[in-house]
C-alpha positions as CSV (number, residue, x, y, z in Angstrom):
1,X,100.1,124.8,115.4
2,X,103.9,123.3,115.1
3,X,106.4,125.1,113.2
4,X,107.3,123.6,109.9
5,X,110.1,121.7,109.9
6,X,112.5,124.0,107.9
7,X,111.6,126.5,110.2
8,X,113.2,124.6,113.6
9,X,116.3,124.7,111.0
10,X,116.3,128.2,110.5
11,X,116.1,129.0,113.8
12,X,118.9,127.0,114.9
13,X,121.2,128.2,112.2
14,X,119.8,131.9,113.7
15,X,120.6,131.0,117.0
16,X,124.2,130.0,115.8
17,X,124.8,133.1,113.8
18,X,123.6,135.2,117.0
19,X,125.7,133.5,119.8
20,X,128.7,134.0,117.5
21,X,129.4,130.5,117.1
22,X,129.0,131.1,113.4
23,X,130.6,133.9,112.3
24,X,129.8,136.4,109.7
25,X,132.0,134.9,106.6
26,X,131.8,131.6,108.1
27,X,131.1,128.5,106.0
28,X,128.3,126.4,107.1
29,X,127.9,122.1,107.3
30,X,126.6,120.9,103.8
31,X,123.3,120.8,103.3
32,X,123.7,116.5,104.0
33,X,125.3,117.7,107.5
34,X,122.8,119.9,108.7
35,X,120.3,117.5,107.9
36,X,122.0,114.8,110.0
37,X,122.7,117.2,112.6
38,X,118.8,118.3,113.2
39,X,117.5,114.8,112.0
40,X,115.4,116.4,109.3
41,X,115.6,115.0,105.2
42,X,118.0,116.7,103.4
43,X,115.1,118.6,100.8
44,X,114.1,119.8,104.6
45,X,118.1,121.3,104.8
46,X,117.4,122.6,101.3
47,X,115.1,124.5,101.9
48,X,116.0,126.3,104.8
49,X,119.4,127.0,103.3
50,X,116.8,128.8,100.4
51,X,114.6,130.7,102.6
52,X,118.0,132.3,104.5
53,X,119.4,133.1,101.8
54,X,116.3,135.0,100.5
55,X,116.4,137.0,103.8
56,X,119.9,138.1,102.8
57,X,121.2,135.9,105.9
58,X,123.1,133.3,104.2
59,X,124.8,133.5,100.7
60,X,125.4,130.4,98.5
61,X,128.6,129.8,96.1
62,X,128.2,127.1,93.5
63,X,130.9,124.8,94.4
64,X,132.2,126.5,97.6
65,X,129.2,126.0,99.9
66,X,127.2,128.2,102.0
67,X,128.6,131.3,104.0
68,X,127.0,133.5,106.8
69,X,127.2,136.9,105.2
70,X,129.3,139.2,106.2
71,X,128.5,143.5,105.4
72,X,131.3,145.3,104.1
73,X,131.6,149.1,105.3
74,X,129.8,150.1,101.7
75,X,127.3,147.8,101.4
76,X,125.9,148.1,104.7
77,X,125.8,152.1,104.5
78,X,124.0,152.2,101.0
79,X,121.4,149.6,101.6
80,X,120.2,151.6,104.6
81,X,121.3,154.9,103.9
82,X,118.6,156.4,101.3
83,X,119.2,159.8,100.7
84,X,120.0,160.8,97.0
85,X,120.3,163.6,94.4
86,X,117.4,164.5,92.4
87,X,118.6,162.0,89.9
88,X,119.2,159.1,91.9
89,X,123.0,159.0,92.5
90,X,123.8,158.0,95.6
91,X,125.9,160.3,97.9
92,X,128.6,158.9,100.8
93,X,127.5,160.7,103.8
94,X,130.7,162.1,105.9
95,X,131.1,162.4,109.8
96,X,131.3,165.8,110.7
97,X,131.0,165.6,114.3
98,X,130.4,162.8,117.1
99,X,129.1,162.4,121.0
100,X,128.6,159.2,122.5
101,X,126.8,159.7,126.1
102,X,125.6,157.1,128.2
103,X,122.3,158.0,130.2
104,X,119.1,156.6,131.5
105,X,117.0,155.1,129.2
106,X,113.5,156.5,128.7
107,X,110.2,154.7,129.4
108,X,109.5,154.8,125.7
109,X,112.7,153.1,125.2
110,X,112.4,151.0,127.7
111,X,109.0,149.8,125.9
112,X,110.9,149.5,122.3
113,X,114.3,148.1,123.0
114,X,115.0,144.7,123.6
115,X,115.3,143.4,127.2
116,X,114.2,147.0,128.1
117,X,117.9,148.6,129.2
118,X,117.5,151.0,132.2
119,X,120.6,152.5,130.6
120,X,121.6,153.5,126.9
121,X,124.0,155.1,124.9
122,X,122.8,158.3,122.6
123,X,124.8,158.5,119.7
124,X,124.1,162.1,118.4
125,X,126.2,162.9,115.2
126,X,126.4,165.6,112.4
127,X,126.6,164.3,108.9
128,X,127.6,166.2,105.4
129,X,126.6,165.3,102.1
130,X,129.0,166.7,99.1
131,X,130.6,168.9,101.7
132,X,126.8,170.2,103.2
133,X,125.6,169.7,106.6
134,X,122.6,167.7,105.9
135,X,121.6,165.0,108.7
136,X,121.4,165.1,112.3
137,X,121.3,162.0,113.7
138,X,120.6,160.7,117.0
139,X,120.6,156.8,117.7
140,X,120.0,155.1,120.9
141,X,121.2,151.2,122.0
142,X,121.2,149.6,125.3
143,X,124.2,149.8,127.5
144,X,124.0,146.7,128.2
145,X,124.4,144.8,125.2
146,X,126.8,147.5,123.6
147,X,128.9,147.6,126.6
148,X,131.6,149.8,126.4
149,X,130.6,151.7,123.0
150,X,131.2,154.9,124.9
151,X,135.1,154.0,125.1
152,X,135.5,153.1,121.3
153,X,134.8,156.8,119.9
154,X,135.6,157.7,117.5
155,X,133.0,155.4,115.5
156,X,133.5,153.8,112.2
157,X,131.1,155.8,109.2
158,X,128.5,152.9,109.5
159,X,127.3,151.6,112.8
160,X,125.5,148.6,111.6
161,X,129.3,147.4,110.6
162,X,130.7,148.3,114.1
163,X,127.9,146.1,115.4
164,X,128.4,143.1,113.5
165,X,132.3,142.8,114.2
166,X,132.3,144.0,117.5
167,X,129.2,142.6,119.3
168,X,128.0,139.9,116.7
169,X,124.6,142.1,116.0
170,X,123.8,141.8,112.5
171,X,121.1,144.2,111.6
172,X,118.7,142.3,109.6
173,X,115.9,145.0,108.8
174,X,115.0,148.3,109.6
175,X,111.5,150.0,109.8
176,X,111.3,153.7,108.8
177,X,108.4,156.1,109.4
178,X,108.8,159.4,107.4
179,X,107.6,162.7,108.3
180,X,107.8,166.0,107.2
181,X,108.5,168.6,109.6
182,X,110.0,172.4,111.0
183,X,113.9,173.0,112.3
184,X,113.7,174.0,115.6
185,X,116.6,176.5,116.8
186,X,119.4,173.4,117.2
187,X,118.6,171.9,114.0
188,X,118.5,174.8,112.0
189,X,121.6,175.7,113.4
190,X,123.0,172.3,112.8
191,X,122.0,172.2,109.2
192,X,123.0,175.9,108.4
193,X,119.0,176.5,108.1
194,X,116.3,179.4,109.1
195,X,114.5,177.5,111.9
196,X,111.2,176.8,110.8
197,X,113.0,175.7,107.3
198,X,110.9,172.2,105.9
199,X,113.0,168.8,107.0
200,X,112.8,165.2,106.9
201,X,112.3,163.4,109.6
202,X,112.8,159.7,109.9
203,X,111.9,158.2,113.0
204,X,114.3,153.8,112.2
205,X,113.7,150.8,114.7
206,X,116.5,148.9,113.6
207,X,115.9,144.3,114.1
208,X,119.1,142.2,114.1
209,X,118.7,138.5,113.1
210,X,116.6,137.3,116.0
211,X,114.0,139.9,115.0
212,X,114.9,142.1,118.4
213,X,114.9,145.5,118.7
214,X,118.5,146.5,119.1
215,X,118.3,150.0,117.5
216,X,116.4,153.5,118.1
217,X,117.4,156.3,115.4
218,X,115.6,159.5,114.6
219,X,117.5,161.3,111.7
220,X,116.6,165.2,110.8
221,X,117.6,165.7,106.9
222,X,117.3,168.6,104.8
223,X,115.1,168.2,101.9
224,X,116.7,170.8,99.3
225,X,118.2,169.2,96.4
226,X,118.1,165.5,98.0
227,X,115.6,163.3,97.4
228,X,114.7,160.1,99.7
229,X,114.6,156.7,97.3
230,X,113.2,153.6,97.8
231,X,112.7,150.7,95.4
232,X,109.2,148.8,95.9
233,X,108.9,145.1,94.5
C-alpha cells in the first residue's frame, strides 16, 4: 500500500532536518513552496506542516512562518528528565562526576543501536538532586556516529542538547521501562546507600527524528523522598 501523500512530505522535510541541511531554528519554504517543490497541492503541504508540528518537530509562528525547533538546555532536560519531589516540583539535577570511555560494543548493543557500532562510548555519570547523590547513570552511543565525544569532556548537563548542536541528532522520543530493584555494593556506595537499599531502575532507548536508535541509558535512582511523574493523555 503507498504512503499517503503528506507522508512523502514529511519524510523529505525529515530527511532535511537529519542531513543538517535544515537546521534546528531554521525557517522552512512556505507552505506554497513546499508544495511546488514536492509537486503535491498545497492542503497536501498543509497538512504535513500539521502533523510535524504535532510530533514537536516543527513549530509554527503566525505571521513568521515555520521553524525547525530547536531544544534549549532547560527544555530538553525537563521534558525527559522525570524525577520530582513528592509534590511534583521539579528538581535540576547537577553533575557530580563524569567518565567518557570508548570500548567495544556489546552484542546486545549491537542488536539495539542503529547501524549496529562495533564500538561505543559509555558515558557513566553521578548526578545530585538538591545537593543528594541520587542517579547513576550510564548511557551508551555508537562511536561512530558520535565521533570524537570522548575528546569533548567535560559534557554539557543535558546530552540530548550536545547532540543536536554538535552532531545534528535530535532526540525525538524516548521509551522507558521502569523497575524496581536492590543497590548492589557500587551503587550503594554511589548513592550514599546500604546495598540492598530499594532503587529505581530505568532501563531509556532514546529515537532521534528518523526513528533510529541512537541512545542506550540505564539510570539507577533512589526512591526516598522523589517521586517518578508522568502525565498520561
Amino acid at each position: 500500500m503507498a504512503a499517503p501523500l503528506y507522508q512523502t512530505v514529511i519524510d523529505r522535510i525529515v530527511a532535511q532536518i537529519s542531513s543538517g541541511e535544515l537546521l534546528p531554528g531554521s525557517m522552512l519554504p512556505s507552505e506554497m513552496q513546499i508544495a511546488a517543490d514536492t509537486g503535491v497541492s498545497q492542503g497536501t503541504a498543509r497538512k504535513s506542516l500539521m502533523v510535524l508540528e504535532q510530533l514537536g518537530i516543527v513549530k509554527r509562528e503566525q505571521g513568521r512562518g515555520t521553524f525547525v525547533t530547536a531544544r534549549t538546555p532547560d527544555n530538553a532536560l525537563f521534558n525527559f528528565f522525570r524525577l520530582r519531589e513528592a509534590d511534583g516540583t521539579m528538581i535540576r539535577p547537577e553533575l557530580m562526576s563524569e567518565v567518557v570511555t570508548s570500548r567495544a560494543s556489546t552484542e546486545e548493543e549491537r542488536k539495539v543501536l542503529d547501524e549496529a557500532p562495533a564500538r561505543v562510548y559509555e558515558i557513566r555519570r553521578l548526578r545530585s538532586l538538591k545537593g543528594v547523590p541520587s542517579m547513576l547513570e550510564t548511557a551508551v552511543v555508537s562511536a561512530n556516529r558520535f565521533a570524537g565525544l570522548d575528546l569533548r569532556a567535560p559534557l554539557p548537563n543535558t546530552l540530548y542538547v550536545l547532540y543536536q548542536q554538535n552532531y545534528g541528532c535530535i532526540i525525538l522520543r524516548a521509551d522507558e521501562s521502569i523497575t524496581a530493584a536492590e543497590a548492589d555494593r557500587e551503587t550503594a556506595k554511589a548513592l550514599n546507600l546500604k546495598p540492598g537499599a530499594p532503587i529505581l531502575c530505568i532501563d531509556r532507548m532514546a529515537f532521534d527524528i528518523m526513528g533510529r536508535v541512537v541512545e542506550r541509558r540505564r539510570s539507577l535512582c533512589r526512591t526516598d523522598g522523589l517521586v517518578y511523574q508522568v502525565s498520561l493523555t
